[in-house]
N, CA, C and O atoms as CSV, one atom per row, in Angstrom:
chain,resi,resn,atom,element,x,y,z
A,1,UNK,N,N,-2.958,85.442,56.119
A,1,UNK,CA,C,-3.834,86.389,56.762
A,1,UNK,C,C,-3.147,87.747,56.772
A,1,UNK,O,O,-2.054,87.843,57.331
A,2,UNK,N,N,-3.717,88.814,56.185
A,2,UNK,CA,C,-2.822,89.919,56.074
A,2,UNK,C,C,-2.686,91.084,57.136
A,2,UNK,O,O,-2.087,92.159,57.168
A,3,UNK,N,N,-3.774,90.162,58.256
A,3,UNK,CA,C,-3.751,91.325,59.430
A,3,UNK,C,C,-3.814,90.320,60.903
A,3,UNK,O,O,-4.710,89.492,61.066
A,4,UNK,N,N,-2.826,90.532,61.805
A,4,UNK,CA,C,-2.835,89.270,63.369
A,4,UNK,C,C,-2.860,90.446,64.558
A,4,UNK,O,O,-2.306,91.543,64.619
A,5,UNK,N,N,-3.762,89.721,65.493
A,5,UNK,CA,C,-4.067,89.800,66.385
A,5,UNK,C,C,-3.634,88.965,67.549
A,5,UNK,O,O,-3.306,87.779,67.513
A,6,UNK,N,N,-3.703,90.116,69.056
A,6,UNK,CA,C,-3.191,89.010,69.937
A,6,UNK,C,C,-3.936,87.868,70.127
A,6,UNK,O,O,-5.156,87.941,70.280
A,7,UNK,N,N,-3.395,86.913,70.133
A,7,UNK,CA,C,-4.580,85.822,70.679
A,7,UNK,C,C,-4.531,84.695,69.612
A,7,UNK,O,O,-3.863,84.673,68.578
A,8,UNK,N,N,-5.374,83.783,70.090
A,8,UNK,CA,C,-5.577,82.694,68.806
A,8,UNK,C,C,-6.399,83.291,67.899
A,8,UNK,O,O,-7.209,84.160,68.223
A,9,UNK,N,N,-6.175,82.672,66.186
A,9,UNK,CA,C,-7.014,83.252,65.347
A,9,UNK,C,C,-8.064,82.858,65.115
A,9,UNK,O,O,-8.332,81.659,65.200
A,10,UNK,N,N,-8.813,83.645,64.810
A,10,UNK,CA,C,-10.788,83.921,64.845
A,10,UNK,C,C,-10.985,83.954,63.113
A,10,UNK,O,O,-10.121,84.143,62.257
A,11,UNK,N,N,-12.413,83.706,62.956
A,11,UNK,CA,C,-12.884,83.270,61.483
A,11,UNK,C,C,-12.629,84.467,60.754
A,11,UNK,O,O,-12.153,84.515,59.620
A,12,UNK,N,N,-13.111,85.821,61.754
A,12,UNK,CA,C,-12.909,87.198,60.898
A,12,UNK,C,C,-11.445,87.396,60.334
A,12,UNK,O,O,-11.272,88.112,59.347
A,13,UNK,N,N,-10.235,86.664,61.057
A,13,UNK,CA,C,-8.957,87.048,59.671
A,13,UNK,C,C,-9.236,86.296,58.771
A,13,UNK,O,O,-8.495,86.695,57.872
A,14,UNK,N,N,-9.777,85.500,58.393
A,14,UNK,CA,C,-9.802,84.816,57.410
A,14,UNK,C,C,-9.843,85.144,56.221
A,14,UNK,O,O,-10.908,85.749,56.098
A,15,UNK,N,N,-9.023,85.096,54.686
A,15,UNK,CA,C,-9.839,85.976,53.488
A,15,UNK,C,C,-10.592,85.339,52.299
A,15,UNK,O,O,-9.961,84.311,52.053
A,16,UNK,N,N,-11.384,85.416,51.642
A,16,UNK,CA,C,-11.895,84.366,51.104
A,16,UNK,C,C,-11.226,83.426,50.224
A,16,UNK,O,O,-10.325,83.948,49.567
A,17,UNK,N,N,-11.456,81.874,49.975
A,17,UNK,CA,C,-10.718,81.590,49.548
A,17,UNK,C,C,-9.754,80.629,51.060
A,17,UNK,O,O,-9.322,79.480,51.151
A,18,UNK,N,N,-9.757,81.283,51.586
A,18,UNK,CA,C,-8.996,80.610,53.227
A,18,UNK,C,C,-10.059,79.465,53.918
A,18,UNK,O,O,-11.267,79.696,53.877
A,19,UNK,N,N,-9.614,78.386,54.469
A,19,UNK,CA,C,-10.165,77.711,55.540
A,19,UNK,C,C,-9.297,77.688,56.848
A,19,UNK,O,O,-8.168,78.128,57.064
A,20,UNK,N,N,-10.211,77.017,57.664
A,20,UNK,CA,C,-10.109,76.703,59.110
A,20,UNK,C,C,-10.694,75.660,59.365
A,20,UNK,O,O,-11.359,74.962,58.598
A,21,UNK,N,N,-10.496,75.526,60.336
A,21,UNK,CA,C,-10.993,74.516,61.820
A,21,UNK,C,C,-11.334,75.133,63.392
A,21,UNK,O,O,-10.564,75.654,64.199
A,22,UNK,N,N,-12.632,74.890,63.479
A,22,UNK,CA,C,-13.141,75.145,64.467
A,22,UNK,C,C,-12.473,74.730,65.930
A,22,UNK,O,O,-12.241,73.563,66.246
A,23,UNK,N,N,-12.263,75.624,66.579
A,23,UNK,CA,C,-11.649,75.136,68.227
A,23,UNK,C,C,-12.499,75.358,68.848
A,23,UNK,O,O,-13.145,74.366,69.189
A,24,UNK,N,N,-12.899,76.461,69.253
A,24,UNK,CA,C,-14.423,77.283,69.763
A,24,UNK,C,C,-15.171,77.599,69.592
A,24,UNK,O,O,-15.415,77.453,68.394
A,25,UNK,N,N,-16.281,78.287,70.345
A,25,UNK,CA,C,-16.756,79.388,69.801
A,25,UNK,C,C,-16.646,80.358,71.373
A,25,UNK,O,O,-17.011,79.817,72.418
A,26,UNK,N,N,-16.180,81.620,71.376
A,26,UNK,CA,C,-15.754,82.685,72.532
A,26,UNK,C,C,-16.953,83.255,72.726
A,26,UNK,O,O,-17.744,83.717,71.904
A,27,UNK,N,N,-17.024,83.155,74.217
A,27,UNK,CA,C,-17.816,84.230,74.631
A,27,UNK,C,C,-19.596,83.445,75.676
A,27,UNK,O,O,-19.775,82.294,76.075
A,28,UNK,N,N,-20.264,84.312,75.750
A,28,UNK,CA,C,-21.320,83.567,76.654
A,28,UNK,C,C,-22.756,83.986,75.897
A,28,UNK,O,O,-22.619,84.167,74.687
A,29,UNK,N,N,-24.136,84.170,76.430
A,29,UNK,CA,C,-25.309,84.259,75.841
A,29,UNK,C,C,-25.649,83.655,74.395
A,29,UNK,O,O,-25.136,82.719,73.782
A,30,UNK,N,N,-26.901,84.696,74.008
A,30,UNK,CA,C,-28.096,83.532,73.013
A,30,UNK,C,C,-26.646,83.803,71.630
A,30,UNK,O,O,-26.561,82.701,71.088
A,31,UNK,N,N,-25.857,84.537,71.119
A,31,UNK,CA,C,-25.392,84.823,69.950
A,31,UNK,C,C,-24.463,83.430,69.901
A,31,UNK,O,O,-24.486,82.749,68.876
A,32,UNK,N,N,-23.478,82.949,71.281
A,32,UNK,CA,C,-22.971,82.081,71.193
A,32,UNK,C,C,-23.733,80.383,70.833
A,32,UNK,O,O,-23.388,79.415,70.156
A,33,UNK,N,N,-24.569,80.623,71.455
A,33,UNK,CA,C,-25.634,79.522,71.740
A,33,UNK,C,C,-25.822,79.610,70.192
A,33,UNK,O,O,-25.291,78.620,69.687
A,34,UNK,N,N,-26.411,80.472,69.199
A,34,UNK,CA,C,-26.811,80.529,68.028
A,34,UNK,C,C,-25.625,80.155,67.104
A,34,UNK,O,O,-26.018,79.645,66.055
A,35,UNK,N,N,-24.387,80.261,67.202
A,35,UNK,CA,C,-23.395,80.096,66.167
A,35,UNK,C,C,-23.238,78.670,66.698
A,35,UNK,O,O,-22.858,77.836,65.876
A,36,UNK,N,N,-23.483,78.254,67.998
A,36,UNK,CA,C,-22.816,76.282,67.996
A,36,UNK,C,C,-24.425,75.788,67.599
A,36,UNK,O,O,-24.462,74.558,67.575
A,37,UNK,N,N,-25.619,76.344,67.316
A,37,UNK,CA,C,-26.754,75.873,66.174
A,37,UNK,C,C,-26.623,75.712,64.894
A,37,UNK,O,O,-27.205,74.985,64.090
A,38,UNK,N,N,-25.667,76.586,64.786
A,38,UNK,CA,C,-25.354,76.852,63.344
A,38,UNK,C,C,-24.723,75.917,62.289
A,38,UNK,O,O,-24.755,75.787,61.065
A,39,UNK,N,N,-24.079,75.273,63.449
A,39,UNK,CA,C,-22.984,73.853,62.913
A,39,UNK,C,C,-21.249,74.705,63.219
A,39,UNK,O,O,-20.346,74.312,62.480
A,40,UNK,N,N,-20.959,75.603,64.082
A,40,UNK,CA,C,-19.440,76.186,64.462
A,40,UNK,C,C,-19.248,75.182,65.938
A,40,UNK,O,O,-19.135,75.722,67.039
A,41,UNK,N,N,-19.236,74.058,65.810
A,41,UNK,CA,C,-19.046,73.165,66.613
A,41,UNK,C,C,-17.103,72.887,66.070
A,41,UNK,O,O,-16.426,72.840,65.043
A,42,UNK,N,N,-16.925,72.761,67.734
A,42,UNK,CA,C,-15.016,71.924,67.213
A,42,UNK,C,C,-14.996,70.912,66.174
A,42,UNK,O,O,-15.488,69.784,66.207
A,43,UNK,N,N,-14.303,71.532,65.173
A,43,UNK,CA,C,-13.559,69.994,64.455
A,43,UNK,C,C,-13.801,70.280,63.019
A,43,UNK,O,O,-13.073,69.862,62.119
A,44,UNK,N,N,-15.352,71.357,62.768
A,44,UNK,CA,C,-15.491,71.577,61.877
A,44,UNK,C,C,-15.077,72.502,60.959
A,44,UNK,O,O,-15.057,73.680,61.313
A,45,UNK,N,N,-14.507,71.996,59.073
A,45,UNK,CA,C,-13.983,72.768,58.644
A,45,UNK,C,C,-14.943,73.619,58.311
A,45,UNK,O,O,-16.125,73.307,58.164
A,46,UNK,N,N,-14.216,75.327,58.110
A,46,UNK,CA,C,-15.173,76.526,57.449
A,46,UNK,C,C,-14.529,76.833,56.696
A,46,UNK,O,O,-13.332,76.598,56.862
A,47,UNK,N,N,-15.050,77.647,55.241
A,47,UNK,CA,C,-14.306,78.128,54.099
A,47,UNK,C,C,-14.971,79.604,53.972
A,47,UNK,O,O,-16.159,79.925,53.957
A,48,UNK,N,N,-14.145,80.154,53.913
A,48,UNK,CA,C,-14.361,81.742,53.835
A,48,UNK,C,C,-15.168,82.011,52.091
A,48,UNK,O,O,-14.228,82.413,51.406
A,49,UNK,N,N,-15.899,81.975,51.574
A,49,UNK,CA,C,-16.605,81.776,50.043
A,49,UNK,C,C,-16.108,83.375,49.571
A,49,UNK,O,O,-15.280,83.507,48.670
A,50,UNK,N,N,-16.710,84.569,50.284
A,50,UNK,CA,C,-16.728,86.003,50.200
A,50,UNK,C,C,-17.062,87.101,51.122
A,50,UNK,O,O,-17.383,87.063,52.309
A,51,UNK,N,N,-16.925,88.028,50.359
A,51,UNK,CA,C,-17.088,89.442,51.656
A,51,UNK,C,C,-17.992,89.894,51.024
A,51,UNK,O,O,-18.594,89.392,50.075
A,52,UNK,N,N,-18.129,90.866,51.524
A,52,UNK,CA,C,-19.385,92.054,51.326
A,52,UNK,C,C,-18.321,93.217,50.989
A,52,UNK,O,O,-17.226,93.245,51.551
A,53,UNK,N,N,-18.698,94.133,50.073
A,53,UNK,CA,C,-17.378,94.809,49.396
A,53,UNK,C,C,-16.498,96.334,50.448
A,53,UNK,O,O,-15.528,97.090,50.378
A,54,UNK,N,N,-18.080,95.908,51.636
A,54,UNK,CA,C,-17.142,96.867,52.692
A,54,UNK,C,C,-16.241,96.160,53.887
A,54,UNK,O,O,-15.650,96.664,54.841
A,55,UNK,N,N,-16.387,94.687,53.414
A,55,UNK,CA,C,-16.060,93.370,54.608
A,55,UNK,C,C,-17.110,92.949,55.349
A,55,UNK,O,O,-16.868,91.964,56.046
A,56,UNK,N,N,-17.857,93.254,55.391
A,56,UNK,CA,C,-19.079,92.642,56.622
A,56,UNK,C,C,-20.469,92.706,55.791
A,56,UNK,O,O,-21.046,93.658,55.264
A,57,UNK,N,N,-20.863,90.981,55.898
A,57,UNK,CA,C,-21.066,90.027,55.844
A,57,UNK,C,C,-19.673,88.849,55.686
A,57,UNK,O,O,-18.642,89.342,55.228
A,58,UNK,N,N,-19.656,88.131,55.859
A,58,UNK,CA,C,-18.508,87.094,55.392
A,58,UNK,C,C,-19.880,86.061,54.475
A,58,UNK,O,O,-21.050,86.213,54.825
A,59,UNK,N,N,-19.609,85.323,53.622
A,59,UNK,CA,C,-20.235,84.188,53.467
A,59,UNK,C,C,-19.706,83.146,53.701
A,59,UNK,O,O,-18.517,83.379,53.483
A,60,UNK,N,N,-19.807,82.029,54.036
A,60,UNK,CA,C,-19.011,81.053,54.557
A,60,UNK,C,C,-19.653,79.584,54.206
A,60,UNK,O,O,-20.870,79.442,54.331
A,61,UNK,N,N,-18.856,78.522,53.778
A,61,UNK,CA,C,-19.519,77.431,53.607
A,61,UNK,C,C,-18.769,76.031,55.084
A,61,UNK,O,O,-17.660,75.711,55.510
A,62,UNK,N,N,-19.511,75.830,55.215
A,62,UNK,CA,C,-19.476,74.543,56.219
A,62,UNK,C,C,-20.613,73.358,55.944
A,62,UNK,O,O,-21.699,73.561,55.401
A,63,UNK,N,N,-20.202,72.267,56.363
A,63,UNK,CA,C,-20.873,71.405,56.463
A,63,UNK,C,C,-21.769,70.978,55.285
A,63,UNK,O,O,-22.800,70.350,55.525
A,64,UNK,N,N,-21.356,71.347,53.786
A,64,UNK,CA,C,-21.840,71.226,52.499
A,64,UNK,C,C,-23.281,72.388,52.811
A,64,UNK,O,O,-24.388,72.225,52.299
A,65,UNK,N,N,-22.931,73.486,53.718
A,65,UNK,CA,C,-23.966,74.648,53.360
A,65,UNK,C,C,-23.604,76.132,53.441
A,65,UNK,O,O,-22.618,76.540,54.054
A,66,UNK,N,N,-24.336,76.795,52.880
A,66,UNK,CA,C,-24.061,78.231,52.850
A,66,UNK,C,C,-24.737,79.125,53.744
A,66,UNK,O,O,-25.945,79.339,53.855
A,67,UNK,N,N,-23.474,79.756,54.546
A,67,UNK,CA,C,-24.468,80.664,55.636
A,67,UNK,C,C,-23.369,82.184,55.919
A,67,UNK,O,O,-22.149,82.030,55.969
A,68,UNK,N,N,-23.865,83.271,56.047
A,68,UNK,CA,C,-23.518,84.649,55.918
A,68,UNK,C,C,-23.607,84.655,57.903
A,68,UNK,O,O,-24.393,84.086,58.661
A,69,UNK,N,N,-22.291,85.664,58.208
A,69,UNK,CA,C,-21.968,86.389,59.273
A,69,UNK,C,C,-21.464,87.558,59.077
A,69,UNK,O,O,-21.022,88.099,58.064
A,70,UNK,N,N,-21.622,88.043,60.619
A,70,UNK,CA,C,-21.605,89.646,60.614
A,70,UNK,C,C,-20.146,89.186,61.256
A,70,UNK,O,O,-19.895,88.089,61.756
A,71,UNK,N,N,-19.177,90.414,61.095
A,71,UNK,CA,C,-17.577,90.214,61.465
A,71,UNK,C,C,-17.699,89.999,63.047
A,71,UNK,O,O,-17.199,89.104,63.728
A,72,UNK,N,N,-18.520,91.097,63.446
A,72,UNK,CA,C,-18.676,90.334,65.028
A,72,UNK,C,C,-19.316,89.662,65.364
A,72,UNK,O,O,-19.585,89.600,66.564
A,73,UNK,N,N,-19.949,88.710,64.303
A,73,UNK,CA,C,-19.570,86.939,65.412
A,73,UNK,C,C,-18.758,86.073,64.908
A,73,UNK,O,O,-18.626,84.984,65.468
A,74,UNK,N,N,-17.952,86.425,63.585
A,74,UNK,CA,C,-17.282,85.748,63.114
A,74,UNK,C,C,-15.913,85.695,63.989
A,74,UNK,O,O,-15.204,84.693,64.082
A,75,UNK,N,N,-15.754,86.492,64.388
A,75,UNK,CA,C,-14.374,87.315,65.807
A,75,UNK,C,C,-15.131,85.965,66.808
A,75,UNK,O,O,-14.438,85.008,66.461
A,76,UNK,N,N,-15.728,85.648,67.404
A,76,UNK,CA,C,-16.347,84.738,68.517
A,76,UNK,C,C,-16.088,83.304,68.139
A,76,UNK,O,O,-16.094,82.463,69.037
A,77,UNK,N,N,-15.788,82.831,66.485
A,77,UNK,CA,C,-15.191,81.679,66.686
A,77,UNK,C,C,-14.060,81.191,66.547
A,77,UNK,O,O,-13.609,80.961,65.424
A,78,UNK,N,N,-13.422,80.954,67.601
A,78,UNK,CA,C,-11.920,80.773,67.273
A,78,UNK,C,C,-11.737,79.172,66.678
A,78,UNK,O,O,-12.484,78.194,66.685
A,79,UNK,N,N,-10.084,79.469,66.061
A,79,UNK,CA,C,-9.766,78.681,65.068
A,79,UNK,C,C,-8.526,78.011,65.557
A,79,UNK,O,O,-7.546,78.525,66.095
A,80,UNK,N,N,-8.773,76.705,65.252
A,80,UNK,CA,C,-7.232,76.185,65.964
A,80,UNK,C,C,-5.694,76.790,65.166
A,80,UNK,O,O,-5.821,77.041,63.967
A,81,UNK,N,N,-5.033,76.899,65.458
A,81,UNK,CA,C,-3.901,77.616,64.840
A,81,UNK,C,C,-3.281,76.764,63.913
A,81,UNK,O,O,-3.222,77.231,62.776
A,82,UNK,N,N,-2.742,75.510,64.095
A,82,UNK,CA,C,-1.997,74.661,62.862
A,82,UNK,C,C,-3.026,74.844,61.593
A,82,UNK,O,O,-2.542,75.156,60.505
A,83,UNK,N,N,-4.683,74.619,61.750
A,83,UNK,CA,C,-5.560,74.285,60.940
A,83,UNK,C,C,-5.853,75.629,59.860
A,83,UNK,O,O,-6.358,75.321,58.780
A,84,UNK,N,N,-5.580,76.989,60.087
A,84,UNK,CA,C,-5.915,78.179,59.348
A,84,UNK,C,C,-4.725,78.139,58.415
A,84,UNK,O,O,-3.527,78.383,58.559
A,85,UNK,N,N,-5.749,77.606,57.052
A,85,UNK,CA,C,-5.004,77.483,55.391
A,85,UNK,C,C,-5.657,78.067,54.496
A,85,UNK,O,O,-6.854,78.326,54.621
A,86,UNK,N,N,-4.916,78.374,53.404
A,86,UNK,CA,C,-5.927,78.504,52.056
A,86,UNK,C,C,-6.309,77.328,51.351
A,86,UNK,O,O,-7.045,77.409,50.367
């Protein structure tokens, strides 16, 4: 990850090409509620696919599907720390 932050790491360091594992998802209201719809439930792996050439969109594959985030909600799911690999 070529850029850390305080805290545990979130999907947005991720670069494509990188996976994770779901720990969380941060934060309260409908956006949170909408990303654990999404399938960003604990346990599950995510793979960073691509960016958008200014960074925002991410595309991301989980759960054998393809689904696009904006960097701020990708920041809302945190990632267990041993689990963030390429």
């Amino acid at each position: 990850m070529p850029f850390q932050k305080k805290g545990p790491p979130t999907l947005a360091q991720l670069q494509p090409g990188e996976q994770g594992r779901v720990r969380a998802v941060s934060g309260r209201g409908a956006m949170t509620v909408r990303l654990l719809e999404m399938g960003f439930v604990p346990g599950v792996e995510v793979r960073v696919i691509k960016r958008a050439p200014l960074g925002d969109p991410f595309e991301l594959r989980l759960r054998g599907y393809h689904v696009s985030l904006r960097r701020s909600e990708a920041e809302r799911v945190v990632l267990a720390e041993a689990e963030a690999r390429g």
